[in-house]
C-alpha positions as CSV (number, residue, x, y, z in Angstrom):
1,X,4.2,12.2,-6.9
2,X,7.4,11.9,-5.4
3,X,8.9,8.6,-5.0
4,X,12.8,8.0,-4.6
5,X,14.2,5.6,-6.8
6,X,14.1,1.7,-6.4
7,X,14.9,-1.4,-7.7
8,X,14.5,-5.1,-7.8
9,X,17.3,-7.5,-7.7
10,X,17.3,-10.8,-9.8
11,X,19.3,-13.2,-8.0
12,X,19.9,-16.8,-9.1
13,X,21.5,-19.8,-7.6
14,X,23.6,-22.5,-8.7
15,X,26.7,-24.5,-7.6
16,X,30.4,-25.0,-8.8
17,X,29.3,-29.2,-9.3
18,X,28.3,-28.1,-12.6
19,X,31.7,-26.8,-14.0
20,X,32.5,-23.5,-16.0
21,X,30.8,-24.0,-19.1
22,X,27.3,-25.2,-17.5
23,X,27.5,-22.1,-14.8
24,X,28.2,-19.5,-17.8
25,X,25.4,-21.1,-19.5
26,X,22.8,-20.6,-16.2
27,X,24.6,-16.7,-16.3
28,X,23.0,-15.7,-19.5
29,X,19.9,-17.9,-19.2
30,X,19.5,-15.7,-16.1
31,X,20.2,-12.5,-17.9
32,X,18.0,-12.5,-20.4
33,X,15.2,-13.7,-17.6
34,X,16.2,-10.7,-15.8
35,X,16.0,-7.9,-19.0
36,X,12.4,-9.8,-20.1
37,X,11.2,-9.0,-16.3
38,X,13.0,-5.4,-16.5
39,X,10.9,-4.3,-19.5
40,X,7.7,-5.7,-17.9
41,X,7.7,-4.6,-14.3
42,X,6.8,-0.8,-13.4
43,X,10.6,-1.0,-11.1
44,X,14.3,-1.5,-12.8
45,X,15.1,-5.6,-12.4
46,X,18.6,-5.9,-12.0
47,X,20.6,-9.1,-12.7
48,X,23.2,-10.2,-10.0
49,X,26.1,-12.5,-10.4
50,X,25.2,-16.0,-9.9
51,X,25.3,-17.3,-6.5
52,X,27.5,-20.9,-5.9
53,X,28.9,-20.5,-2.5
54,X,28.3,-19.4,1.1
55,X,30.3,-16.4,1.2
56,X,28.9,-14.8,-2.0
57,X,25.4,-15.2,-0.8
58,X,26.2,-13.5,2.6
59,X,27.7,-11.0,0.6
60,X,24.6,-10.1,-1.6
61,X,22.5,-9.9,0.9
62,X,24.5,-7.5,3.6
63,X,24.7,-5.7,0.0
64,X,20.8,-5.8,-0.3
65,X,20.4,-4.4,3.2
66,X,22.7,-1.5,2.9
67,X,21.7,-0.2,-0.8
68,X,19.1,2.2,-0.6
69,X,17.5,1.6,-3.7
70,X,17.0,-2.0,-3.3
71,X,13.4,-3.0,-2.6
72,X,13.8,-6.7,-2.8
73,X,15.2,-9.9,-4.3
74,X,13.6,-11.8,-6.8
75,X,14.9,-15.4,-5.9
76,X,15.2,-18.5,-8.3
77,X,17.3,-22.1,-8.4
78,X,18.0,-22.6,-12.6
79,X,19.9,-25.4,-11.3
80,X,20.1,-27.5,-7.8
81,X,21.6,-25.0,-5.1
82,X,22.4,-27.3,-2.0
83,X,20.4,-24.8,0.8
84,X,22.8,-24.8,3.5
85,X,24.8,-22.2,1.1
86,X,21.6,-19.8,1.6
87,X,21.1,-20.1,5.3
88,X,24.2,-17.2,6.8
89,X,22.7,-15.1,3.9
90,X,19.0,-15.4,4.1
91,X,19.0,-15.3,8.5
92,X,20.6,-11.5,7.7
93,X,18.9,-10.8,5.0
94,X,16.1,-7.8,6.0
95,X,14.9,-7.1,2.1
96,X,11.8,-8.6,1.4
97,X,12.3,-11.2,-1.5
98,X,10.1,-13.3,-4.1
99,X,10.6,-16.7,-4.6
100,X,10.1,-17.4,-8.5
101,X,9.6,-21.1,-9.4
102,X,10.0,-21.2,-12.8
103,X,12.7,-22.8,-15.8
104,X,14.6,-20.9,-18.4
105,X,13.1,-23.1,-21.5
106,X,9.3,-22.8,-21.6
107,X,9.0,-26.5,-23.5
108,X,10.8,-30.2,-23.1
109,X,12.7,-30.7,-26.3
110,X,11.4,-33.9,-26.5
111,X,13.6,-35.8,-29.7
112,X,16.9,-33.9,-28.3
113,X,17.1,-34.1,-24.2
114,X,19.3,-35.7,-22.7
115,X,21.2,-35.1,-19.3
116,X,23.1,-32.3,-20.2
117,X,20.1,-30.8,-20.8
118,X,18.6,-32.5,-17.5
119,X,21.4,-31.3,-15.4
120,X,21.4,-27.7,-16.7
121,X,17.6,-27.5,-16.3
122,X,17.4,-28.4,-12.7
123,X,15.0,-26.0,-11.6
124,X,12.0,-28.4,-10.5
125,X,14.0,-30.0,-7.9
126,X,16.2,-26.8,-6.9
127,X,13.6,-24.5,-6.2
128,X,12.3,-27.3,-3.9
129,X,16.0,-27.2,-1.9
130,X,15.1,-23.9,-1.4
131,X,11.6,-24.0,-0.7
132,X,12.8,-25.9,2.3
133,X,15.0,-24.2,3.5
134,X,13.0,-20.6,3.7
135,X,9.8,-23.0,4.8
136,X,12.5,-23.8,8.2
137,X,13.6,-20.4,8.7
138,X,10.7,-19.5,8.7
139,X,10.7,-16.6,6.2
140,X,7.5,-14.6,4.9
141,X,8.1,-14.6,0.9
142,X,5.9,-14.6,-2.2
143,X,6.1,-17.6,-4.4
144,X,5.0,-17.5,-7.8
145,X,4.9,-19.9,-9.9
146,X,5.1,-20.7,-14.0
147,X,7.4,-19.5,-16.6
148,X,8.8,-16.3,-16.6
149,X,6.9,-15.4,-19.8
150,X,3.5,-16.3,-18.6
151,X,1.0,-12.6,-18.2
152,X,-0.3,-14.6,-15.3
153,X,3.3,-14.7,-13.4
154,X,4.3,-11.6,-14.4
155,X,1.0,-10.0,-13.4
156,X,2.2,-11.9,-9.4
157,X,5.6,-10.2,-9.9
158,X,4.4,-6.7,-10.7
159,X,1.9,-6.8,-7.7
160,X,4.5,-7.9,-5.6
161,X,7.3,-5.5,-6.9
162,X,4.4,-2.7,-6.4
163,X,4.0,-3.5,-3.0
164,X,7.8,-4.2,-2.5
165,X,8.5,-0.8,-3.5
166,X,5.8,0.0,-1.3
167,X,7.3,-1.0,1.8
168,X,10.8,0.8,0.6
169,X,8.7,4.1,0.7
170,X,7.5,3.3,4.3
171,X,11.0,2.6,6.3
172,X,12.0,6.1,7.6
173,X,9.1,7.6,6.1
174,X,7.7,10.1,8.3
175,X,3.4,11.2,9.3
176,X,3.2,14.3,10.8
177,X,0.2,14.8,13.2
178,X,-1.5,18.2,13.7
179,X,-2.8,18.6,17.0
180,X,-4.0,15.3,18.8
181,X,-6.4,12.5,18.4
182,X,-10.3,13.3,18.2
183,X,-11.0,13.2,21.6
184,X,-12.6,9.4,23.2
185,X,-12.3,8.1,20.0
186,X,-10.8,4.4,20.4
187,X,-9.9,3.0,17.0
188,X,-7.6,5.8,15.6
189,X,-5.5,5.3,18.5
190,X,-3.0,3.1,18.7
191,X,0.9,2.6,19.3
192,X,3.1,4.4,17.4
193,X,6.4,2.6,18.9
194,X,4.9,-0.7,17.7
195,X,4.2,0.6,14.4
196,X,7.5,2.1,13.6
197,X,9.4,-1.3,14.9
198,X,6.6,-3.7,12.5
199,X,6.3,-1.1,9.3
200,X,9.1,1.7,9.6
201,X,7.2,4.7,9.4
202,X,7.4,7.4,12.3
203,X,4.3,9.4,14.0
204,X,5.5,12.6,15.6
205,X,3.3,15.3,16.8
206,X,2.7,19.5,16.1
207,X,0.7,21.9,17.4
208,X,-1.7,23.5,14.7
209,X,0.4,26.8,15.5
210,X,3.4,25.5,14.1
211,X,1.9,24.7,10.4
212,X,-0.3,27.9,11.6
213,X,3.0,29.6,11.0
214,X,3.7,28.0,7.4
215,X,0.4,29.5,6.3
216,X,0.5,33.1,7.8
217,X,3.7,33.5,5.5
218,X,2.0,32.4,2.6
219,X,2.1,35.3,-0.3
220,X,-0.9,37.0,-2.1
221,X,0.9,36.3,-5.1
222,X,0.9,32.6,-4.4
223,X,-2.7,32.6,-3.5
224,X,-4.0,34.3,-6.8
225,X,-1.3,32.0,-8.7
226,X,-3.4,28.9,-6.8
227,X,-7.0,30.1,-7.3
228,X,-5.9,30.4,-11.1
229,X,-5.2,27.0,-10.8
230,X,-8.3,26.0,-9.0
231,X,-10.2,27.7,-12.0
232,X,-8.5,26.1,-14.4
233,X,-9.0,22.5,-13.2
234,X,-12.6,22.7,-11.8
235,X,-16.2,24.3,-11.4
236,X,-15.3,26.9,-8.9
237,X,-18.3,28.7,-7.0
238,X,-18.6,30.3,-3.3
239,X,-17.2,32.6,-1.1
240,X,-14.3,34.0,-3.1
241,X,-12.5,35.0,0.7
242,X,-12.8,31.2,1.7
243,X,-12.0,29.7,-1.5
244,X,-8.2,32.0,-1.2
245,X,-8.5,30.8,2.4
246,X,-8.4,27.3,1.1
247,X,-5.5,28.2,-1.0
248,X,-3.0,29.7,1.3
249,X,-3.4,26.7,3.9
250,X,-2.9,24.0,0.8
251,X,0.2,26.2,0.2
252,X,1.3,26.5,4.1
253,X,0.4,22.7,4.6
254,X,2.3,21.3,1.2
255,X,5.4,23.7,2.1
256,X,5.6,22.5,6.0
257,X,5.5,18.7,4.7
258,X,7.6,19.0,2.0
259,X,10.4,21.2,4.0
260,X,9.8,18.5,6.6
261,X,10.4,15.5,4.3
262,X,7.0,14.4,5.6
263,X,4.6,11.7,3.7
264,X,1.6,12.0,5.1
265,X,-0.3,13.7,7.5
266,X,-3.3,14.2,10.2
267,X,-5.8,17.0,11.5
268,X,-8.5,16.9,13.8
269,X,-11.5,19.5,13.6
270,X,-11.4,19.6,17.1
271,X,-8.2,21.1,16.7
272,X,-8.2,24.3,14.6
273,X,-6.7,27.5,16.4
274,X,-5.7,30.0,14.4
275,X,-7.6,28.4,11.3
276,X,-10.5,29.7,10.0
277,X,-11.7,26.7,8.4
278,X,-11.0,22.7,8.3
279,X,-8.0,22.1,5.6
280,X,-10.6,20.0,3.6
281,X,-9.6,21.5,0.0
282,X,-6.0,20.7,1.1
283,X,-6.0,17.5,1.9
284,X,-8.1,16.7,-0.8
285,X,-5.2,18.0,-3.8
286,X,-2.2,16.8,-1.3
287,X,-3.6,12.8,-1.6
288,X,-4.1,13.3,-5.1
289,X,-0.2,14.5,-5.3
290,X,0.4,11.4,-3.1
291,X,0.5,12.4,0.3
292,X,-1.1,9.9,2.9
293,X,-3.6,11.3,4.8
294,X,-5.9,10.3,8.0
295,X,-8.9,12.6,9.6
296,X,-9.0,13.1,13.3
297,X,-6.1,11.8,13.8
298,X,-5.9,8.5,12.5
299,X,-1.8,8.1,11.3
300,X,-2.6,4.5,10.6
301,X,-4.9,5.5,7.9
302,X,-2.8,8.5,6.8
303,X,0.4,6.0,6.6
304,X,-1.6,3.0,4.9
305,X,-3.1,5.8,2.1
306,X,1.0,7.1,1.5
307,X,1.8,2.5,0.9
308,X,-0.9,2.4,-1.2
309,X,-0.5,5.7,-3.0
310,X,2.9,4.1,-3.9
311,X,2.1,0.5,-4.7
312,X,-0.8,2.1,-7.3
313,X,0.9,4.7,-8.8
314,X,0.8,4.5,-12.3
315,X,-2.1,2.1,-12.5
316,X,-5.9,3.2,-13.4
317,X,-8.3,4.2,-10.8
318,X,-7.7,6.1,-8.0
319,X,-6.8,5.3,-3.9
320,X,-8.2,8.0,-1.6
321,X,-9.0,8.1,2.9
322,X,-12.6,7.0,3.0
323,X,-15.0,6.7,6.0
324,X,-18.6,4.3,5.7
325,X,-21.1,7.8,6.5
326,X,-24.4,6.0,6.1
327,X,-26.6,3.2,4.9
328,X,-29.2,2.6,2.3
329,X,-31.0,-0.3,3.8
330,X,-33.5,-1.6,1.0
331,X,-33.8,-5.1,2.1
332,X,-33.3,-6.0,-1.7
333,X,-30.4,-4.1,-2.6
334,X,-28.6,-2.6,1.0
335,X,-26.1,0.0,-0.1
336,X,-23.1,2.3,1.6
337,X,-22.3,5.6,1.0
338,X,-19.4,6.2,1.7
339,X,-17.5,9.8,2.1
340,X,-16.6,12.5,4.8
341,X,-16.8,15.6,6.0
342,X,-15.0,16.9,3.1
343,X,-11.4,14.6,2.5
344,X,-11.9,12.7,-0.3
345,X,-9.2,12.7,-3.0
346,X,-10.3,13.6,-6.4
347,X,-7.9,10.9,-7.7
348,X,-11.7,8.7,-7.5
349,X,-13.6,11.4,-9.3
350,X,-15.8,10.0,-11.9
351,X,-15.7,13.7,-13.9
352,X,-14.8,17.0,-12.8
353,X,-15.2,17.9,-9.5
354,X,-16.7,21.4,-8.7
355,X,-15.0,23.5,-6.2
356,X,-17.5,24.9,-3.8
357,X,-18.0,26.3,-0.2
358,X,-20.7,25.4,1.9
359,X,-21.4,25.6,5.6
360,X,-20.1,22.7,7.7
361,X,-22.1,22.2,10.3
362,X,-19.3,21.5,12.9
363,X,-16.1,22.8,14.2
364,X,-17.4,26.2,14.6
365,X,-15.3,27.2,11.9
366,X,-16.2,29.4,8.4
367,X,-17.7,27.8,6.1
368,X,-14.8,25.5,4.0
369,X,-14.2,24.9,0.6
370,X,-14.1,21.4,-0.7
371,X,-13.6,19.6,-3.9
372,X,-17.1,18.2,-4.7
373,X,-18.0,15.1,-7.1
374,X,-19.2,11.7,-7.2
375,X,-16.8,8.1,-7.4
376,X,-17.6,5.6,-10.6
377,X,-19.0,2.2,-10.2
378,X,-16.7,-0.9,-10.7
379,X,-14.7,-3.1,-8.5
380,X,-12.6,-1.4,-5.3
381,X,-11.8,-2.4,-1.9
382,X,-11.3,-0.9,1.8
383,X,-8.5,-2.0,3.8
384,X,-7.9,-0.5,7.2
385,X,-5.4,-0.8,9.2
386,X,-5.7,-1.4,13.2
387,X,-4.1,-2.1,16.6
388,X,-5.5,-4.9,18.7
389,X,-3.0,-4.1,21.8
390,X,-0.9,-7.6,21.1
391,X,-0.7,-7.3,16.8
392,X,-1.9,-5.2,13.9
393,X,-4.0,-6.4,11.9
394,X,-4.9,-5.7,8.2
395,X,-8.4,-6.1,7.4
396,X,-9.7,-5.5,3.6
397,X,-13.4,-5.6,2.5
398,X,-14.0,-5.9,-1.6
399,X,-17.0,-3.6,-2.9
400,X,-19.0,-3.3,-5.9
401,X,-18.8,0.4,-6.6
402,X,-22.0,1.4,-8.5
403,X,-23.1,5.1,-9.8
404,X,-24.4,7.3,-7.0
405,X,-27.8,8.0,-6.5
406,X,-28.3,12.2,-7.4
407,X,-28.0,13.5,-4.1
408,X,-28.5,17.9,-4.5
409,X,-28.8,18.6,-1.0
410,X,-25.3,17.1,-0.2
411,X,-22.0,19.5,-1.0
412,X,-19.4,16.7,-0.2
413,X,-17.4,14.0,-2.3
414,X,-19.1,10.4,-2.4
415,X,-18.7,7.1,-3.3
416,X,-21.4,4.4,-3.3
417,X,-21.1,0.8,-3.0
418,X,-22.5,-3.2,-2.5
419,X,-20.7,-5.1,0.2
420,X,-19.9,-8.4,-1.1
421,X,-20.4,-11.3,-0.3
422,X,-23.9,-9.0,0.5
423,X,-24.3,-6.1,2.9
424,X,-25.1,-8.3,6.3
425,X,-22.1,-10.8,6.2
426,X,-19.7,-8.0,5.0
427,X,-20.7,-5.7,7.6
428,X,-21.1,-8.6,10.3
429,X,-17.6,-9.6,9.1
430,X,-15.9,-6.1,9.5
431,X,-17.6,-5.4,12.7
432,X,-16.6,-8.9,14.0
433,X,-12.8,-8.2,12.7
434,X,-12.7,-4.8,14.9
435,X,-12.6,-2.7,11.1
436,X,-12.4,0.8,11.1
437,X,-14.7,4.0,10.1
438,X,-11.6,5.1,8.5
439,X,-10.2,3.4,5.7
440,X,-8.0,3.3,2.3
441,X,-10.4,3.2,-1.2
442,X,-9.2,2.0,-4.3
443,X,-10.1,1.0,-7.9
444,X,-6.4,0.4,-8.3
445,X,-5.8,-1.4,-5.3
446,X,-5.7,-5.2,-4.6
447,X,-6.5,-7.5,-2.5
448,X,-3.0,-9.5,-3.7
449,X,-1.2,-6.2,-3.2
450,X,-2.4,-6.1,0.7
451,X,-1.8,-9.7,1.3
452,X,1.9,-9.4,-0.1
453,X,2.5,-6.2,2.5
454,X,1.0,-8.4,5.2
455,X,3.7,-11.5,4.1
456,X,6.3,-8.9,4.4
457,X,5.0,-7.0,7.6
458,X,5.0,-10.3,8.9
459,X,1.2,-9.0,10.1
460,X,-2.6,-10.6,10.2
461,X,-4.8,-10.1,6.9
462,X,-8.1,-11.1,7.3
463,X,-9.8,-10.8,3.8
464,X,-14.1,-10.2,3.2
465,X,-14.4,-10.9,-0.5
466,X,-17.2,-13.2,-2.4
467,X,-16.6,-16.2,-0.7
468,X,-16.9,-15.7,3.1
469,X,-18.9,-16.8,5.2
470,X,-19.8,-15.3,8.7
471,X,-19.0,-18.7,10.5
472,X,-15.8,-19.9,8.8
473,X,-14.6,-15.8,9.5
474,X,-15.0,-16.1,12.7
475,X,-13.6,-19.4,13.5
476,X,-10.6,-17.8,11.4
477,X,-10.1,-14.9,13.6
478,X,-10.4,-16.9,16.7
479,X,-7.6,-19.1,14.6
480,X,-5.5,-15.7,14.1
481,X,-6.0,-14.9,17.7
482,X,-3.9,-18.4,18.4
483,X,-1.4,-18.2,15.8
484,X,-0.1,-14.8,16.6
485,X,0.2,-15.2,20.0
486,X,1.9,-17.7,19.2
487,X,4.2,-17.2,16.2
488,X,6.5,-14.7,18.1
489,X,8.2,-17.8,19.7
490,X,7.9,-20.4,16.8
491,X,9.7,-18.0,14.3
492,X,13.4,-19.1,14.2
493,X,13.2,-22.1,16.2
C-alpha cells in the first residue's frame, strides 16, 4: 500500500520565568517523552525545541503547515506556559494537533519534594492555561489524558496519530469517477466542492472510454503473468476468457490510477461501453492494495474506504466498501447480510477466497469474475459518510460479526452480522440518521478512530453502539441539527 511518509511532532511549552537550568531540564524530560512515544506509535514522533515565547510558537506552527510530512502536533505544558504566547500561533495553525495532559515523573517523591520540584513539575495547572485557551478559540483537538507510559494513553495516541495520518493522505488526494452517478439514486450524490473545502480530497470525472483505453493496451503477456497470479493466490474456476478479461481491466484500471496519482475510484454498471463485464475482480484486489473504492458512483464512500485504508494499515482485520443486501428477520435473532454485487475486498476474507465466474443478472454484460468467500465473526463497524445539503455528517453503526450461514446458491463475497444495540433500534437509528446503503466495513476500524476525523473535519458523528436508545438519538440529531447551523458563526468569536 502506498502511503507517503509522515510524521508527528512533539511540541512542549514552557517559559523563560524558570531560568536556564530548569528549561534544559523540561528539554530532556521532553525528549525522552518524545523517543518513548516514537518507538510506540505506528508514525515517527519527532521532538521540537521547547516553546517559551510568542515568536517561536508562530514559527513552529507556519513550519507545521508548510512541511509536508507533518500530520500533526502532539501538544503538552511540562511546566506553566502563560496562553497568550500560543494564541498568533495556534489561530494559523491548520495541522490537526493532540492535546496530551500528562507529567514527566509518573509518582510524587513524597520524603524529597519540594518546590523546585513543584515548579519544574507544573504540568497539572499548565495544561489547564492551555486548555483554556484552545477551549476560547475554539479549536477541535484530542485530549488524552494520563502519563505518557500508560497502554491506555498510548493506545488514544496511536488512534489519533492513525487517523492524523489519515487525514494527511486525504488533502490533495484525488477519486476518480468513471462515468456518472447511478441514475435517480439520491444518497451517493452529493457536493463535491463542499467536500474538497471540509476534507481535501478532489472528485473529477472520466468517461469509461478513457480507462477503456488503459485496458485495450494491456499485453497478453501481462494477462498470463496475472492469471498466474490469480492461481496462485486462490481457487480459480470459470470461463477461462472472462477470468483474462478480469485480468486485463485490473491491469488497465491499476495503471490509469496509478499514472494518474489517483486514490480511489468509482464505476457504475450502468456505465460500461466498451467493457465486457463489471470491473468486480478489480476492484476487489485494488482495495485490498489500498485503493478506496465506491459502487455506482458513490466518491464519498470510495474516499472514506482510501481514510480508513490508511488509519488501519498495519492493524488486524480488514476494511472493505460494503452495502446492507438483505435481512434475516427471525424475531429472536434478526440478522444482516451484508455484501454486493461483487466489490468486496478480500482484505475481510475469513479463508481463501475462490475465484469464480458466474452470471450477473444485470448490466447486460458477460458474465464477471469475482473473488468469492465469506467475512469472520467478531466485532466491526459501518460508518458512512453523507451530505445533508447544509453539513456532512459521519454516521457509524457497531456490529457483531458472526459466521455466515452456508449459502451454495450465492457466488458473491458476504459478511453477516447483529446490529447492536439489537436489529430494530440500530436500523431505526440509521434510517432516522439519513445512513447509507453504501458503507466502509472494518474489524480494524474504530469507532475512536472516526470520532477523532470528525474533531479534525470539524464534522457531525453520530455514533449507534450498545448504549443507544431510539429516543435520546433522536432528540440528539434534532440537537446536531441546531448546533451546526449554528456553529459556523460561534467559531472564532
Amino acid at each position: 500500500m502506498q502511503i507517503a511518509p509522515s510524521e508527528i511532532w512533539f511540541v512542549t511549552g514552557s517559559q523563560h520565568l524558570y531560568g536556564p537550568e530548569t528549561l534544559q531540564q523540561v528539554a530532556e524530560n521532553s525528549q525522552a517523552i518524545a523517543k518513548a512515544l516514537n518507538d510506540s506509535l505506528p508514525i515517527p514522533v519527532v521532538f521540537k525545541p521547547v516553546l517559551t515565547d510568542p515568536a517561536a510558537i508562530r514559527t513552529l506552527c507556519q513550519e507545521a503547515n508548510a512541511d509536508p510530512k507533518c500530520a500533526g502536533l502532539i501538544l503538552w505544558m511540562h511546566t506553566f506556559s502563560p496562553a497568550k504566547m500560543w494564541i498568533g500561533g495556534l489561530s494559523n495553525l491548520r495541522k490537526p494537533f493532540c492535546h496530551l495532559h500528562t507529567q514527566f515523573n509518573r509518582d510524587l517523591p513524597w520524603d524529597s519534594i519540594d518546590m523546585d520540584f513543584m515548579n519544574l513539575n507544573q504540568a497539572a495547572h499548565g495544561d489547564r492555561e492551555a486548555g483554556f485557551l484552545h477551549s476560547r478559540l475554539r479549536l477541535g483537538r484530542k485530549i488524552v489524558v494520563g502519563h505518557w507510559s500508560d497502554p491506555e494513553v498510548i493506545a488514544r495516541l496511536d488512534a489519533w496519530a492513525r487517523v492524523a495520518r489519515g487525514w494527511l493522505d486525504l488533502q490533495g488526494a484525488k477519486i476518480a469517477r468513471f462515468g456518472d452517478n447511478m441514475r435517480e439514486v439520491a444518497v451517493t450524490e452529493g457536493d463535491k466542492v463542499a467536500a474538497e473545502s471540509r476534507f481535501g480530497f478532489s472528485v473529477n470525472g472520466f468517461g469509461i472510454g478513457d480507462v477503456r483505453a488503459v485496458i485495450d493496451s494491456v499485453s497478453d503477456q501481462e494477462v498470463a503473468s496475472l492469471v498466474d497470479e490469480y492461481r496462485s493466490l486462490y481457487a480459480v474456476s470459470g470461463d477461462e476468457a472472462q477470468i483474462q478479461a478480469a485480468a486485463r481491466q485490473e491491469i488497465g484500471i491499476r495503471r490509469f490510477l496509478t499514472e494518474g496519482g489517483f486514490v480511489g475510484f468509482t464505476t457504475t454498471f450502468e456505465d460500461l461501453h466498451g467493457l465486457n463485464q463489471l470491473p468486480g475482480l478489480a476492484s476487489q484486489r485494488l482495495m485490498a492494495d489500498g485503493f478506496g473504492f465506491g459502487a455506482e458512483g458513490d466518491w464519498k464512500t470510495s474516499a472514506l474506504l482510501r481514510f480508513s485504508k490508511v488509519v488501519t494499515h498495519g492493524l488486524d482485520g480488514g476494511t472493505s466498501f460494503m452495502e446492507d443486501y438483505t435481512y434475516h428477520l427471525d424475531p429472536a435473532d434478526s440478522l444482516v447480510l451484508g455484501a454486493h454485487m461483487l466489490e468486496i475486498c478480500p482484505s475481510i476474507a475469513s479463508g481463501k477466497p475462490r475465484l469464480e465466474v458466474h452470471p450477473l443478472g444485470i448490466g447486460g454484460k458477460a458474465d464477471p469474475a469475482r473473488l468469492v468467500f465469506d467475512a469472520p465473526a467478531g466485532n466491526a463497524l459501518n460508518a458512512t459518510l453523507v451530505d445533508l445539503g447544509d453539513r456532512f455528517r459521519l454516521l457509524v453503526h457497531e456490529v457483531e460479526a458472526i459466521e455466515p450461514k452456508a449459502m451454495p446458491n450465492l457466488p458473491v463475497a458476504r459478511a453477516l452480522w447483529r446490529s447492536k444495540p439489537d436489529f430494530k433500534t440500530g436500523i431505526g437509528a440509521w434510517i432516522r440518521a439519513g445512513g447509507a446503503h453504501h458503507t466502509v466495513y472494518s474489524y480494524s476500524l474504530t469507532t475512536e478512530h472516526l470520532e477523532d476525523f470528525a474533531e479534525i473535519a470539524g464534522i457531525e458523528i453520530a455514533v449507534i453502539d450498545e448504549e443507544t436508545s431510539l429516543r435520546e438519538f433522536q432528540n440528539e440529531l434534532r440537537q446536531n441539527d441546531l448546533y451546526y447551523h449554528l456553529a459556523q458563526g460561534v467559531k472564532g468569536h
